[in-house]
C-alpha positions as CSV (number, residue, x, y, z in Angstrom):
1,X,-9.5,-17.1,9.0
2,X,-12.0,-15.7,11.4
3,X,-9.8,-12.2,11.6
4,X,-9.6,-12.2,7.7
5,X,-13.2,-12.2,7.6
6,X,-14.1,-9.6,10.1
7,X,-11.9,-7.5,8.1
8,X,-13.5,-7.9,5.1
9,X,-16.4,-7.5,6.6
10,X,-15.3,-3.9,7.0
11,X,-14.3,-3.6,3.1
12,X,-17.6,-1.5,2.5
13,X,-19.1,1.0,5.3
14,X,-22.7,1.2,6.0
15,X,-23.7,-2.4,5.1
16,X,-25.0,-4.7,7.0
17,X,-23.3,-7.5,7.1
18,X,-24.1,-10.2,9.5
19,X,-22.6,-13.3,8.2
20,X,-19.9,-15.5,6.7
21,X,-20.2,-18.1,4.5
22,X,-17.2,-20.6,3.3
23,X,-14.9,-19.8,0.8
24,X,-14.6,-20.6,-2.2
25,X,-10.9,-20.9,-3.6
26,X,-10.8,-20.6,-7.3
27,X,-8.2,-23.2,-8.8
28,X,-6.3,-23.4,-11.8
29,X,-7.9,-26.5,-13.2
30,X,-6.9,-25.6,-16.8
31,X,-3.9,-24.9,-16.4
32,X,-3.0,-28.0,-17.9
33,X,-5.0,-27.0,-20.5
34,X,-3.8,-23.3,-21.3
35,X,-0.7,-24.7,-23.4
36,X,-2.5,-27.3,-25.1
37,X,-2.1,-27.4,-28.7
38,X,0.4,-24.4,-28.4
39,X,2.3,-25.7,-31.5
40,X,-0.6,-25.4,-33.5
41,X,-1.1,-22.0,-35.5
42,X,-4.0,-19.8,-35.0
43,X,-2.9,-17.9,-38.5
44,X,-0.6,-19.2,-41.2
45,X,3.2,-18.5,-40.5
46,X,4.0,-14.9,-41.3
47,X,7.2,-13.6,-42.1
48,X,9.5,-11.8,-39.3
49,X,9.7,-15.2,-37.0
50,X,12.9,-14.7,-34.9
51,X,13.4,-18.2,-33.4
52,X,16.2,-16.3,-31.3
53,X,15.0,-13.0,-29.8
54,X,17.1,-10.6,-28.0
55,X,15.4,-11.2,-23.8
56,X,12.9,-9.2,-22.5
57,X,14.5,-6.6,-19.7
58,X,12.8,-4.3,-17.4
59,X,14.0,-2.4,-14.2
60,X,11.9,-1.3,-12.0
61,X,12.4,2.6,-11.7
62,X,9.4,4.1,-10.0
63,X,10.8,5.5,-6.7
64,X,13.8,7.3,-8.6
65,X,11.2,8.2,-10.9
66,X,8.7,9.9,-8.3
67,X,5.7,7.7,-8.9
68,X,5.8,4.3,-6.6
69,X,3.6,6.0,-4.6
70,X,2.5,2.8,-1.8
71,X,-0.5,2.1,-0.9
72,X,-2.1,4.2,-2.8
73,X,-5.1,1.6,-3.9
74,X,-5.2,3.2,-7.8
75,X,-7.0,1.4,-10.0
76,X,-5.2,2.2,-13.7
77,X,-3.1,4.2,-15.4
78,X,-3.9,7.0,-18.3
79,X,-1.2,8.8,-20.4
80,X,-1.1,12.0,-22.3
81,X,0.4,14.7,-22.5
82,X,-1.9,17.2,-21.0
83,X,0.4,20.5,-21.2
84,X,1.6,19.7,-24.6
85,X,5.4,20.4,-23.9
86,X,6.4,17.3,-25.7
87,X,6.2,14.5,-22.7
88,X,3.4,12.3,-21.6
89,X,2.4,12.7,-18.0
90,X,0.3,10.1,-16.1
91,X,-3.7,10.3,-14.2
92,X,-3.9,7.5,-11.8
93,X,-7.4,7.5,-10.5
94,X,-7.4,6.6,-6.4
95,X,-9.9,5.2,-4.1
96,X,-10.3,7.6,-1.2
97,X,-10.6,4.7,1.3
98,X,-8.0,6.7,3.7
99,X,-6.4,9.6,4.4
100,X,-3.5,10.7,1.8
101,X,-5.5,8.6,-0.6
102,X,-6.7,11.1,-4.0
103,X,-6.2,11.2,-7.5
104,X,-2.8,11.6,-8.6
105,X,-1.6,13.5,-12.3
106,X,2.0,12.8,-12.4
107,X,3.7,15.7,-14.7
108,X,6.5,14.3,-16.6
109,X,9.7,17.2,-16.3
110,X,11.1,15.4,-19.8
111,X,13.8,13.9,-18.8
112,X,11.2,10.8,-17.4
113,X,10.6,12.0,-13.7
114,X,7.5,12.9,-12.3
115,X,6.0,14.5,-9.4
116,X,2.1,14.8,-8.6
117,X,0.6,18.3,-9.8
118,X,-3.1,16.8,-9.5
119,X,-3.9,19.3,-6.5
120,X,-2.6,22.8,-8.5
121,X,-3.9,21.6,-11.7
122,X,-7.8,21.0,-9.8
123,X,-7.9,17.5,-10.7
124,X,-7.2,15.9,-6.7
125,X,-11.1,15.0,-6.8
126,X,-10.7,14.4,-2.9
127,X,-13.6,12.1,-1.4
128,X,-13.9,10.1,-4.6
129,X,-14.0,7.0,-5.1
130,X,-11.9,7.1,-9.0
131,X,-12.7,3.8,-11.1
132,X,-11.5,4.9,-14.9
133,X,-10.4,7.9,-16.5
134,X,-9.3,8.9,-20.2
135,X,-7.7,11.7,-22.2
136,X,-9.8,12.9,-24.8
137,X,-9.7,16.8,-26.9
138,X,-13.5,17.2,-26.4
139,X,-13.5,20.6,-27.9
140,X,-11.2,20.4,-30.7
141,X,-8.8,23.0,-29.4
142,X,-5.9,21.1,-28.8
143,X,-5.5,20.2,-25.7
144,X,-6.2,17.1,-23.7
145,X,-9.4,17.3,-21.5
146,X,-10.0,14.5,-18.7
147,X,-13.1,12.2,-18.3
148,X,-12.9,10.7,-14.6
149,X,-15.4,7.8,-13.5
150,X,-16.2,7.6,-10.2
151,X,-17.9,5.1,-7.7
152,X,-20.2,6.7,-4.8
153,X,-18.2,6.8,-1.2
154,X,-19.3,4.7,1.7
155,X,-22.3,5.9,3.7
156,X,-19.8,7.0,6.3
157,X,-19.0,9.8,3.7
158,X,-20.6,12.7,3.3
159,X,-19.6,13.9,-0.4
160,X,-20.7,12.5,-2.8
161,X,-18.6,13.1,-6.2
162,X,-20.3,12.0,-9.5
163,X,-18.4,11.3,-12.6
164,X,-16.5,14.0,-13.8
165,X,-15.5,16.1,-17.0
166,X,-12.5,18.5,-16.6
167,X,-11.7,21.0,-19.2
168,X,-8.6,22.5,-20.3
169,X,-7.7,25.8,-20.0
170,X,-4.2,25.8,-21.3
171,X,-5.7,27.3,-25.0
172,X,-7.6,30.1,-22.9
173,X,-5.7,31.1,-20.0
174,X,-1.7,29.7,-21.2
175,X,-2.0,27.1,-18.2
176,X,-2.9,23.6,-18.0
177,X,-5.1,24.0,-15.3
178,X,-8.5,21.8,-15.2
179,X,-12.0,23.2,-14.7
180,X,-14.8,20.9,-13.9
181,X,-17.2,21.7,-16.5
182,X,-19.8,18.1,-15.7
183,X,-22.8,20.2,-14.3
184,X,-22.3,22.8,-16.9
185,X,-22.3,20.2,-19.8
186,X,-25.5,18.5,-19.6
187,X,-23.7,15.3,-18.0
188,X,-26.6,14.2,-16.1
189,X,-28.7,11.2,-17.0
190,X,-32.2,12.0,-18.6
191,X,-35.2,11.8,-15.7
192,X,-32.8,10.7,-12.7
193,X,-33.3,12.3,-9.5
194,X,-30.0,11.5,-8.6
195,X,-27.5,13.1,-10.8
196,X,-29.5,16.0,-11.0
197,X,-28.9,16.2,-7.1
198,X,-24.9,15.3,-7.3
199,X,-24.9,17.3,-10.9
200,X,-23.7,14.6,-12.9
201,X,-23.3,11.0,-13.6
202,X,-23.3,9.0,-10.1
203,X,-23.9,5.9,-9.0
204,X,-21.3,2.8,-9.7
205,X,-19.0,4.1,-12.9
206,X,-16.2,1.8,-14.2
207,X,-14.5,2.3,-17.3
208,X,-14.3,4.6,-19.2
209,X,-13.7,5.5,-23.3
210,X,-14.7,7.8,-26.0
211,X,-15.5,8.0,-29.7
212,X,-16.4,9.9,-32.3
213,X,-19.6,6.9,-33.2
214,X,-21.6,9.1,-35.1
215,X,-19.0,10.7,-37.5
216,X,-19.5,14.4,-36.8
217,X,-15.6,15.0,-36.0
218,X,-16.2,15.4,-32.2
219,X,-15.7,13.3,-29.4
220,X,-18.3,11.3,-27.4
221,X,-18.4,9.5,-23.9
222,X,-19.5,6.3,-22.8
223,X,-19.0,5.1,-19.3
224,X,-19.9,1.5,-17.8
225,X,-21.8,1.6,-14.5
226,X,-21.9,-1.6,-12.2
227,X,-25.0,-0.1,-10.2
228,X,-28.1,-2.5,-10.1
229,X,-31.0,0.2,-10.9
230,X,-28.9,2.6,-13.1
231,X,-27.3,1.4,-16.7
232,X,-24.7,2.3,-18.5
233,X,-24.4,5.8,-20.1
234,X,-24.1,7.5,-23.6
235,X,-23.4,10.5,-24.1
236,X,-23.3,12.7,-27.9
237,X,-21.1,15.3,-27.9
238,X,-23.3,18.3,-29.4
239,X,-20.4,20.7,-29.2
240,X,-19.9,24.0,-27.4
241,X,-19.1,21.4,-24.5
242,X,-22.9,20.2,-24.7
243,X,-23.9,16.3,-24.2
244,X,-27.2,14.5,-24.7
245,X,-28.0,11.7,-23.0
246,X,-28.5,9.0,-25.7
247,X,-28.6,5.8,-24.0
248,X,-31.8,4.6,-24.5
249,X,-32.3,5.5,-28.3
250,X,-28.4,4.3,-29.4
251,X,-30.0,0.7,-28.3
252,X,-26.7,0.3,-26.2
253,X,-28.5,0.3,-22.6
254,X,-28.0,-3.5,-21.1
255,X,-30.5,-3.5,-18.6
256,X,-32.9,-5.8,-18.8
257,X,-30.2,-7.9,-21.5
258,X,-27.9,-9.6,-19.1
259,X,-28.5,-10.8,-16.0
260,X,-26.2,-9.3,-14.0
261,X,-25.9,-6.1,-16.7
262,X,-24.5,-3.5,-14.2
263,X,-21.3,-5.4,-13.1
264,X,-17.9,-3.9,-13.6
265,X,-16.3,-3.7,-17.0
266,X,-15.1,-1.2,-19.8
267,X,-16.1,-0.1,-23.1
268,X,-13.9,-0.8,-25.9
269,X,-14.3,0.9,-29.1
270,X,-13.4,-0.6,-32.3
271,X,-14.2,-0.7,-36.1
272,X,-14.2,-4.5,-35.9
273,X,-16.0,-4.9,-39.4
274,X,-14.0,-2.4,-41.2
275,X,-17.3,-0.5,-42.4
276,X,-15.8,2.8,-41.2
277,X,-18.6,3.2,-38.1
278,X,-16.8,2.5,-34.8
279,X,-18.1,-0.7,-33.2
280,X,-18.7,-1.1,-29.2
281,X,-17.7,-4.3,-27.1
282,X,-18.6,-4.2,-23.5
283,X,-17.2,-6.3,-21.1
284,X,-18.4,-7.1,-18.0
285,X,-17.8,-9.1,-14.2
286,X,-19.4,-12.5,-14.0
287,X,-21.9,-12.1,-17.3
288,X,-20.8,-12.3,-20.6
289,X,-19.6,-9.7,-22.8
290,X,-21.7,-7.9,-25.0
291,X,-20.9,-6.4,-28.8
292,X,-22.8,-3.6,-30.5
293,X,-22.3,-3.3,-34.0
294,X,-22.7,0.1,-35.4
295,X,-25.5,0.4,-37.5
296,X,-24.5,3.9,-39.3
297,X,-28.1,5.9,-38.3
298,X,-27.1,6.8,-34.3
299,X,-28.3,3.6,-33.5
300,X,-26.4,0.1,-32.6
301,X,-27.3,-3.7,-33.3
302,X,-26.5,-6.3,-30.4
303,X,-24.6,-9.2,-32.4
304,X,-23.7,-10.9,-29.7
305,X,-25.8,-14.0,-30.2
306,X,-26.1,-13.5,-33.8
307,X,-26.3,-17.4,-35.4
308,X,-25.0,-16.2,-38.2
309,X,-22.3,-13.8,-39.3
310,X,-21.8,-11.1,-38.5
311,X,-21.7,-12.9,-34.8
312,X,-19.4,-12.5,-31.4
313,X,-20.7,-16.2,-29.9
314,X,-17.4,-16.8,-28.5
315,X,-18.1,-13.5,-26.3
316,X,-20.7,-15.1,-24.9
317,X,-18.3,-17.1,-22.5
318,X,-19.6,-15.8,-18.8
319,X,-16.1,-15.4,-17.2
320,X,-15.1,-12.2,-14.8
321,X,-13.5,-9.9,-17.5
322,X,-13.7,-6.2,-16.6
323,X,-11.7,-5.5,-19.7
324,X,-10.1,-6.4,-23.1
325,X,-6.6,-6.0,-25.0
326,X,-7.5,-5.6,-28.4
327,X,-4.7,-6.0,-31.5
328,X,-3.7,-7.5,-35.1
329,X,-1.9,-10.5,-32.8
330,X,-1.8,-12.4,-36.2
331,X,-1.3,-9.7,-38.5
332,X,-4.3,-10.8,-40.8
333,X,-5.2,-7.1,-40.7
334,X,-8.5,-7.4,-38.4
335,X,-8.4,-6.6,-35.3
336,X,-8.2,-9.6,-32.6
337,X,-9.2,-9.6,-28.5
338,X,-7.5,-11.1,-25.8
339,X,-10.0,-11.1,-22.3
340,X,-8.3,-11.0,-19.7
341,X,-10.3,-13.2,-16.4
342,X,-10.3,-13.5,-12.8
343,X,-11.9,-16.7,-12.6
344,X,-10.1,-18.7,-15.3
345,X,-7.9,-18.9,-18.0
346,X,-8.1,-15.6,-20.2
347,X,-9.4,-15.9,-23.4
348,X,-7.9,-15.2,-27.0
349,X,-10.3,-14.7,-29.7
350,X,-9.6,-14.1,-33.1
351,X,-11.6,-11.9,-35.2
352,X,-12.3,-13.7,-39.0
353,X,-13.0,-11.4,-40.8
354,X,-10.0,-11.6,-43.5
355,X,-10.5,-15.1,-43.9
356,X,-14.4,-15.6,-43.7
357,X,-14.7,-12.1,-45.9
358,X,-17.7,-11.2,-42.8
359,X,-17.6,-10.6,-39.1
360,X,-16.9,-13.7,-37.1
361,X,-14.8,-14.7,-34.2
362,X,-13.1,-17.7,-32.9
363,X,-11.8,-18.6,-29.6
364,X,-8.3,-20.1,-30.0
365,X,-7.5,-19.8,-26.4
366,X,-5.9,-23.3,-26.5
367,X,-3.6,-22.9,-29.0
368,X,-2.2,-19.9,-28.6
369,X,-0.7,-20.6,-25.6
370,X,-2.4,-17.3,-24.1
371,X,-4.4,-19.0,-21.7
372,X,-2.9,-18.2,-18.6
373,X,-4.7,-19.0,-15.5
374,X,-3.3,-16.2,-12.3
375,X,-6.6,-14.8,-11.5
376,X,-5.6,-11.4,-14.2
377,X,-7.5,-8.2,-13.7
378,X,-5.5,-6.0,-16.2
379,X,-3.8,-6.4,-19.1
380,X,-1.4,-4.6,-21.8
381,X,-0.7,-5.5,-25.4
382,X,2.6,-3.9,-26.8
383,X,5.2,-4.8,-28.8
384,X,7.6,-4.7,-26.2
385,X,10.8,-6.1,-28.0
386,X,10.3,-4.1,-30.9
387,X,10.1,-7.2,-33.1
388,X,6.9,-6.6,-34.8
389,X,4.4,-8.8,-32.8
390,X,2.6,-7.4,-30.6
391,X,3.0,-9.3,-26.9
392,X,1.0,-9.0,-23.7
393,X,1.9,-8.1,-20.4
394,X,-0.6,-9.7,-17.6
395,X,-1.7,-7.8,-14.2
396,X,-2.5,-10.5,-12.1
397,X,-4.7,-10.5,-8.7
398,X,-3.5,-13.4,-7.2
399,X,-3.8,-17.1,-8.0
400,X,-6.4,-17.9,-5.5
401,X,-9.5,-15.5,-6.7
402,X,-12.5,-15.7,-4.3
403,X,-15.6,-14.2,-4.9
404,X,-16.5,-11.6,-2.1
405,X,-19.9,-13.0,-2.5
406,X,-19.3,-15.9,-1.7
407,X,-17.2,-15.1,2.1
408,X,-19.6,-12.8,2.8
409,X,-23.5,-12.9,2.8
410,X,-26.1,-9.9,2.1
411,X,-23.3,-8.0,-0.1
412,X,-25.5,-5.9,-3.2
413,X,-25.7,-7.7,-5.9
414,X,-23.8,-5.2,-8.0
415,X,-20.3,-5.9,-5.5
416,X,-19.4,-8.9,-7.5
417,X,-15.8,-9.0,-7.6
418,X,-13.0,-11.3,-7.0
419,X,-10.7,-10.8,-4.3
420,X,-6.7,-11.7,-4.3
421,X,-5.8,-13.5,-0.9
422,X,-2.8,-14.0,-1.8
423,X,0.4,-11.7,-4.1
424,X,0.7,-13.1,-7.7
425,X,3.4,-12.7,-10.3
426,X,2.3,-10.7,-13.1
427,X,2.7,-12.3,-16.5
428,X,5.0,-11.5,-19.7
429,X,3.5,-13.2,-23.0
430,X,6.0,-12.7,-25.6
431,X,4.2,-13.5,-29.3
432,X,6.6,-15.6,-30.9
433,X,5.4,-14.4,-34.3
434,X,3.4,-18.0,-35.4
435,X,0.6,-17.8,-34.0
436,X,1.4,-18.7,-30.7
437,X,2.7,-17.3,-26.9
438,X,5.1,-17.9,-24.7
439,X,5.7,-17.2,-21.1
440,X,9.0,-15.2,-20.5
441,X,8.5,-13.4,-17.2
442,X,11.0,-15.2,-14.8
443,X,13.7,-13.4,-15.1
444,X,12.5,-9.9,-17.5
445,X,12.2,-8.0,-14.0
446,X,8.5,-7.5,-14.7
447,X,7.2,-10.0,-12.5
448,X,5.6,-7.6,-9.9
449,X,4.6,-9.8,-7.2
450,X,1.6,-7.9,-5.7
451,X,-2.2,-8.0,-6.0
452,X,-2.1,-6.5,-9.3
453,X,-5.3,-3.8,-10.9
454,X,-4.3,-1.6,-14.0
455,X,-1.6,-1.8,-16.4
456,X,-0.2,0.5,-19.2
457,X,2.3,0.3,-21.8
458,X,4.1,3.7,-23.0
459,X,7.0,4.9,-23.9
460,X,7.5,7.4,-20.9
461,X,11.7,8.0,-21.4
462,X,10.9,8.5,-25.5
463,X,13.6,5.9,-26.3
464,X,11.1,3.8,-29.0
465,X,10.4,1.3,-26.7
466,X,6.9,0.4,-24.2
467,X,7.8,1.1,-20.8
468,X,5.3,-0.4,-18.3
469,X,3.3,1.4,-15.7
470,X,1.5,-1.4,-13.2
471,X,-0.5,-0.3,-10.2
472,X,-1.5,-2.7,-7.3
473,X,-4.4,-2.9,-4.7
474,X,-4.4,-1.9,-1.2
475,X,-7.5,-2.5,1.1
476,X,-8.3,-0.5,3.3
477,X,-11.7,-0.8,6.3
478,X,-12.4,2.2,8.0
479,X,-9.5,4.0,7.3
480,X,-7.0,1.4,7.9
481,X,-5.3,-0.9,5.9
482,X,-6.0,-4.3,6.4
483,X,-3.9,-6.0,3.1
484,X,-1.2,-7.9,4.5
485,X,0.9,-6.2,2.0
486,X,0.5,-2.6,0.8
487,X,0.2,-2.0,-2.8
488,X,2.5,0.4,-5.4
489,X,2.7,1.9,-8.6
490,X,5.7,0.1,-10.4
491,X,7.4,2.0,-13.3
492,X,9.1,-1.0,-15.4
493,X,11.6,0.5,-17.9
494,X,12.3,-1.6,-20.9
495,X,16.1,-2.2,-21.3
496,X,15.9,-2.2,-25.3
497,X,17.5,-4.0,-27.7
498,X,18.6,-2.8,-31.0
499,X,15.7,-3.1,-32.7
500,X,14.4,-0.6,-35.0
501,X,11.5,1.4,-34.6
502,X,8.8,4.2,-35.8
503,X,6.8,6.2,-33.7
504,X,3.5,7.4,-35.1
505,X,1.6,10.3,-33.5
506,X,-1.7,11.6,-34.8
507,X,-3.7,15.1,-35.2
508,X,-7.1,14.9,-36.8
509,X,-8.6,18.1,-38.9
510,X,-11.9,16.4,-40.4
511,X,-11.4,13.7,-38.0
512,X,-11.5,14.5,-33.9
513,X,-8.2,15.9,-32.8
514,X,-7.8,13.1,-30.6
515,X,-8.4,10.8,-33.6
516,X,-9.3,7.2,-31.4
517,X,-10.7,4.8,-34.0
518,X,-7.5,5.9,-36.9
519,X,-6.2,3.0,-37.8
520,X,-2.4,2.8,-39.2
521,X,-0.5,0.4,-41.3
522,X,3.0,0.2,-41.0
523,X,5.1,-1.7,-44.3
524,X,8.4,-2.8,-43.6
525,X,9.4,-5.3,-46.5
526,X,8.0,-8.6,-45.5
527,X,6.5,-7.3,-42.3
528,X,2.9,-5.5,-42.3
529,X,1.3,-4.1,-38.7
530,X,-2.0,-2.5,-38.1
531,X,-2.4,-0.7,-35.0
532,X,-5.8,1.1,-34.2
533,X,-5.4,4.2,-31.6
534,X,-7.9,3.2,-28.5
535,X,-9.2,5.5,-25.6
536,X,-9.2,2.3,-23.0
537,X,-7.8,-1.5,-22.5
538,X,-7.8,-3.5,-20.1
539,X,-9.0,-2.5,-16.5
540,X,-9.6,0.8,-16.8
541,X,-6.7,2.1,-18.2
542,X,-5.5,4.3,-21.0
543,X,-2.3,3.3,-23.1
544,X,0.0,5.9,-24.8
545,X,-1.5,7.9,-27.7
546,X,1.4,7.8,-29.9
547,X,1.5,4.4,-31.6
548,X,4.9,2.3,-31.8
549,X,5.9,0.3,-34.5
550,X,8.7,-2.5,-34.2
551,X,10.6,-3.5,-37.3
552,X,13.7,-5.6,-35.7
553,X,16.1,-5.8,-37.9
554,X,14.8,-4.0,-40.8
555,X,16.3,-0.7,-41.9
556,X,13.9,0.7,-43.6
557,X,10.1,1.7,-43.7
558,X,8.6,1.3,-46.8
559,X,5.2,2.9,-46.0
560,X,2.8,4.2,-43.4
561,X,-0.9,4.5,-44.4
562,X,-3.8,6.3,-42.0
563,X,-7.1,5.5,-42.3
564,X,-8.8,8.5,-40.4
565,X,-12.4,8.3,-38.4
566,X,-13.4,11.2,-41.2
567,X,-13.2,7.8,-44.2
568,X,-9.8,10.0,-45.2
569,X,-7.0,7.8,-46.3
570,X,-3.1,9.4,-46.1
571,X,0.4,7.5,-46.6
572,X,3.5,8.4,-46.2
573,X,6.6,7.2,-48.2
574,X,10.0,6.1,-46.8
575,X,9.8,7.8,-43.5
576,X,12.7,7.7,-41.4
577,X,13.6,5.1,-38.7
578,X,14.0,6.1,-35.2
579,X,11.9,8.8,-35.1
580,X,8.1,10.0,-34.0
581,X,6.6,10.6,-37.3
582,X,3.9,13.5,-37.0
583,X,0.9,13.0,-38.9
584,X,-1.5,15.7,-39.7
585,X,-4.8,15.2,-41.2
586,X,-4.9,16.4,-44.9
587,X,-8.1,18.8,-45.9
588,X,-9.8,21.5,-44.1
């Protein structure tokens, strides 16, 4: 115990650390409780239920792949296809705790192999400390740009590397090369000394997402900071790759809100209301999490302990969740939010708002059988079997969680984070299509016993079905490692069944070209799915921009309807099975 200590001691350079105090093991004291009720129905019984589902199969393909990648301490995964050839390549943001260690952007050759380009394409970002990152077209060209959230380095360090924006230039120049364009872009927080020293965003940066909140058809960032004297940030996009610092007047600055208001989390940006104004729910480590309602005037309401509807009480629950999964899980048509938590059983809440006709949520953790207690950092929710319910996939930390905190004394107050002694077996969730969960990982091959971070679902060998990409921890003092087991990227390929399916992939006119916030409806006879297309999930991860839809055993599609960010409506008759349906937005 002694040795484990001194090394954690060395987890953070430059601090002063100068004693340890016990540990405290977090135990699974509701575990018992995380089935209870599970035959009880959070929804009324939909049609679809397949009593007898084909199994879940995964193989784990990442070294013939070219991304396993050990020890490379990456926090999680973001898809796109950056080069637009057709394929989705992969950024994996890195902690630069050793040497080797920098961001990786896996280029996919399209046949589902991948080798790192990250240093010829300018995006390496050597000496950062990489928490978050998201593909987003912030200049309506057509091309993917890249937001990447950083952490500062260890006083040992001398570089410093703020947040940072990359543009682009495959429109310009023909290549997919990547210019960093924060200093030039305004990305610096209004009257701080610091970022105008670094030239952009610094400080502690976590997640990461964007979205168009104020309906102009361009994209705009928001970023979660875990710093103690800096808050989160906001930035509009003003075009002509301009941003304006709008923290402070958007009422979404948490300081001074939540106690411990600059722990890790992630912004997740959804239309939970259905008013067409994008909606913001924050989550964050060891506080509760906090939802802004969009108000429609550039500014946002904080409903969080809102009495009456519209309300998000059961947010209010003060669990370590640095992230959220966010689907129809009941297919009521509103959009429903699975926490996932370090500390204790993860949480399912189900938004109301179809039955209650106004915003209100209820936590039916119990019930769903959903509640699964393994210490999770990251989650995924996908339909993975293609049946038409969407499932989770759980990234778990280990089933002994400690808080650093409380090993070791005189640690800031914004390092709150739970440590994984011990490897844990991820978790599959299969949604048996009533309402309720059940565990089938022992035996699906996506187990993944490690010390799990990030997760993402996409279909990477463009068969119809979610692949999984799952990254692990590594930690490292002074330059060495000192896990007892070193940590990789794991590329699970889903073994599909014969299931049917539609792929949906969106371009936005009126709308941003990255469209995050459309929201598509799939009709396939008795079966109805609502998928909403999201810039982040989870911890700090991104999951593939083109939507999939799972019909089972259906053979036909009877309609797809796309509600665009612009208010714009489209459907689409009869499309054909088995295919990636391209969707442009209609008008000018």
């Amino acid at each position: 115990m002694a040795d484990l200590l001194a090394q954690l001691a060395l987890l953070f350079d430059g601090i002063n650390i100068w004693a340890a105090l016990c540990v405290t093991f977090v135990a699974g004291l509701m575990r018992g409780f995380a089935g209870f009720g599970s035959a009880m129905l959070m929804a009324p019984i939909f049609a679809g239920v397949n009593a007898q589902a084909a199994p879940l199969r995964f193989v784990d393909e990442a070294a013939q792949r070219g991304v396993a990648d050990p020890a490379v301490n990456s926090t999680g995964p973001t898809f796109g296809d950056y080069d637009n050839d057709g394929d989705l390549d992969v950024f994996v943001p890195v902690e630069d705790l050793a040497p080797g260690l920098h961001d990786r952007l896996f280029e996919n050759d399209g046949k589902g192999r991948f080798r790192d380009v990250a240093a010829e394409r300018g995006v390496r970002n050597p000496g950062s400390m990489s928490r978050g990152a998201v593909f987003c077209d912030l200049d309506n060209d057509g091309d993917l740009d890249l937001l990447s959230a950083n952490m500062p380095p260890g006083q040992a360090r001398e570089r410093h590397v703020p947040t940072t924006l990359y543009r682009n230039q495959r429109v310009e120049s023909g290549v997919a090369n990547f210019d960093d364009v924060t200093r030039a872009a305004g990305l610096v927080r209004l009257a701080n000394e610091n970022d105008a020293k670094i030239g952009g965003v610094g400080d502690t940066a976590g997640g990461v997402g964007c979205a168009d909140y104020d309906n102009d058809g361009d994209l705009d960032l928001f970023w979660k900071n875990a710093d103690p004297d800096i808050d989160n940030a906001l930035f509009r996009n003003e075009g002509n790759w301009r941003f304006v610092d709008v923290t402070a007047s958007s009422g979404v600055a948490l300081q001074g809100k939540l106690k411990d208001s600059n722990a890790q989390g992630s912004p997740n940006w959804i239309d939970f209301d259905e008013d067409g104004r994008i909606d913001l729910l924050v989550t964050n480590e060891r506080d509760s999490k906090v939802l802004f309602r969009n108000m429609g005037d550039g500014r946002f309401e904080d409903i969080t302990r809102a009495r009456r509807p519209p309300n998000g009480l059961p947010f209010l629950n003060p669990g370590n969740a640095q992230g959220a999964c966010i689907a129809d899980f009941d297919h009521d048509g509103d959009m429903d939010v699975f926490l996932p938590m370090a500390d204790q059983a993860g949480r399912m809440i189900a938004n109301r708002l179809r039955e209650r006709g106004t915003l209100a949520f209820e936590d039916i953790t119990a019930r769903s059988g959903a509640g699964v207690v393994r210490g999770t950092r990251g989650c995924v929710a996908a339909d993975f079997d293609n049946d038409g319910h969407v499932d989770l996939y759980l990234n778990n930390g280990g089933p002994s969680n400690v808080l650093i905190n409380d090993v070791i004394s005189d640690f800031p107050p914004f390092v709150q984070f739970y440590i994984a002694w011990e490897p844990a077996e991820n978790t599959l969730l299969r949604n048996r299509g009533d309402g309720t969960f059940e565990d089938v990982t022992r035996g699906s091959g996506a187990e993944g016993l490690g010390i799990g971070s990030g997760v993402g679902a996409a279909d990477l060998n463009d068969d119809g079905f979610a692949d999984l990409f799952v990254t692990e921890r590594t930690y490292y003092a002074m330059g060495k490692q000192v896990s007892a087991q070193a940590g990789r990227n794991r590329l699970l390929v889903n073994r599909a069944n014969r299931n049917g399916w539609l792929k949906v992939a969106l371009d936005g006119k009126r709308s941003p070209r990255t469209p995050f916030g459309a929201r598509v409806t799939v009709v396939a006879g008795d079966l109805v799915q609502h998928q909403v297309l999201q810039s982040a999930h989870g911890y700090n991860s991104t999951n593939d921009p083109v939507l999939i839809f799972g019909v089972g055993s259906r053979a036909t599609v009877d309609r797809v309807e796309v509600r665009w960010p612009s208010g714009a409506v489209q459907v689409i008759e009869k499309p054909a099975l088995r295919q990636t349906l391209r969707i442009v937005e209609a008008g000018p």
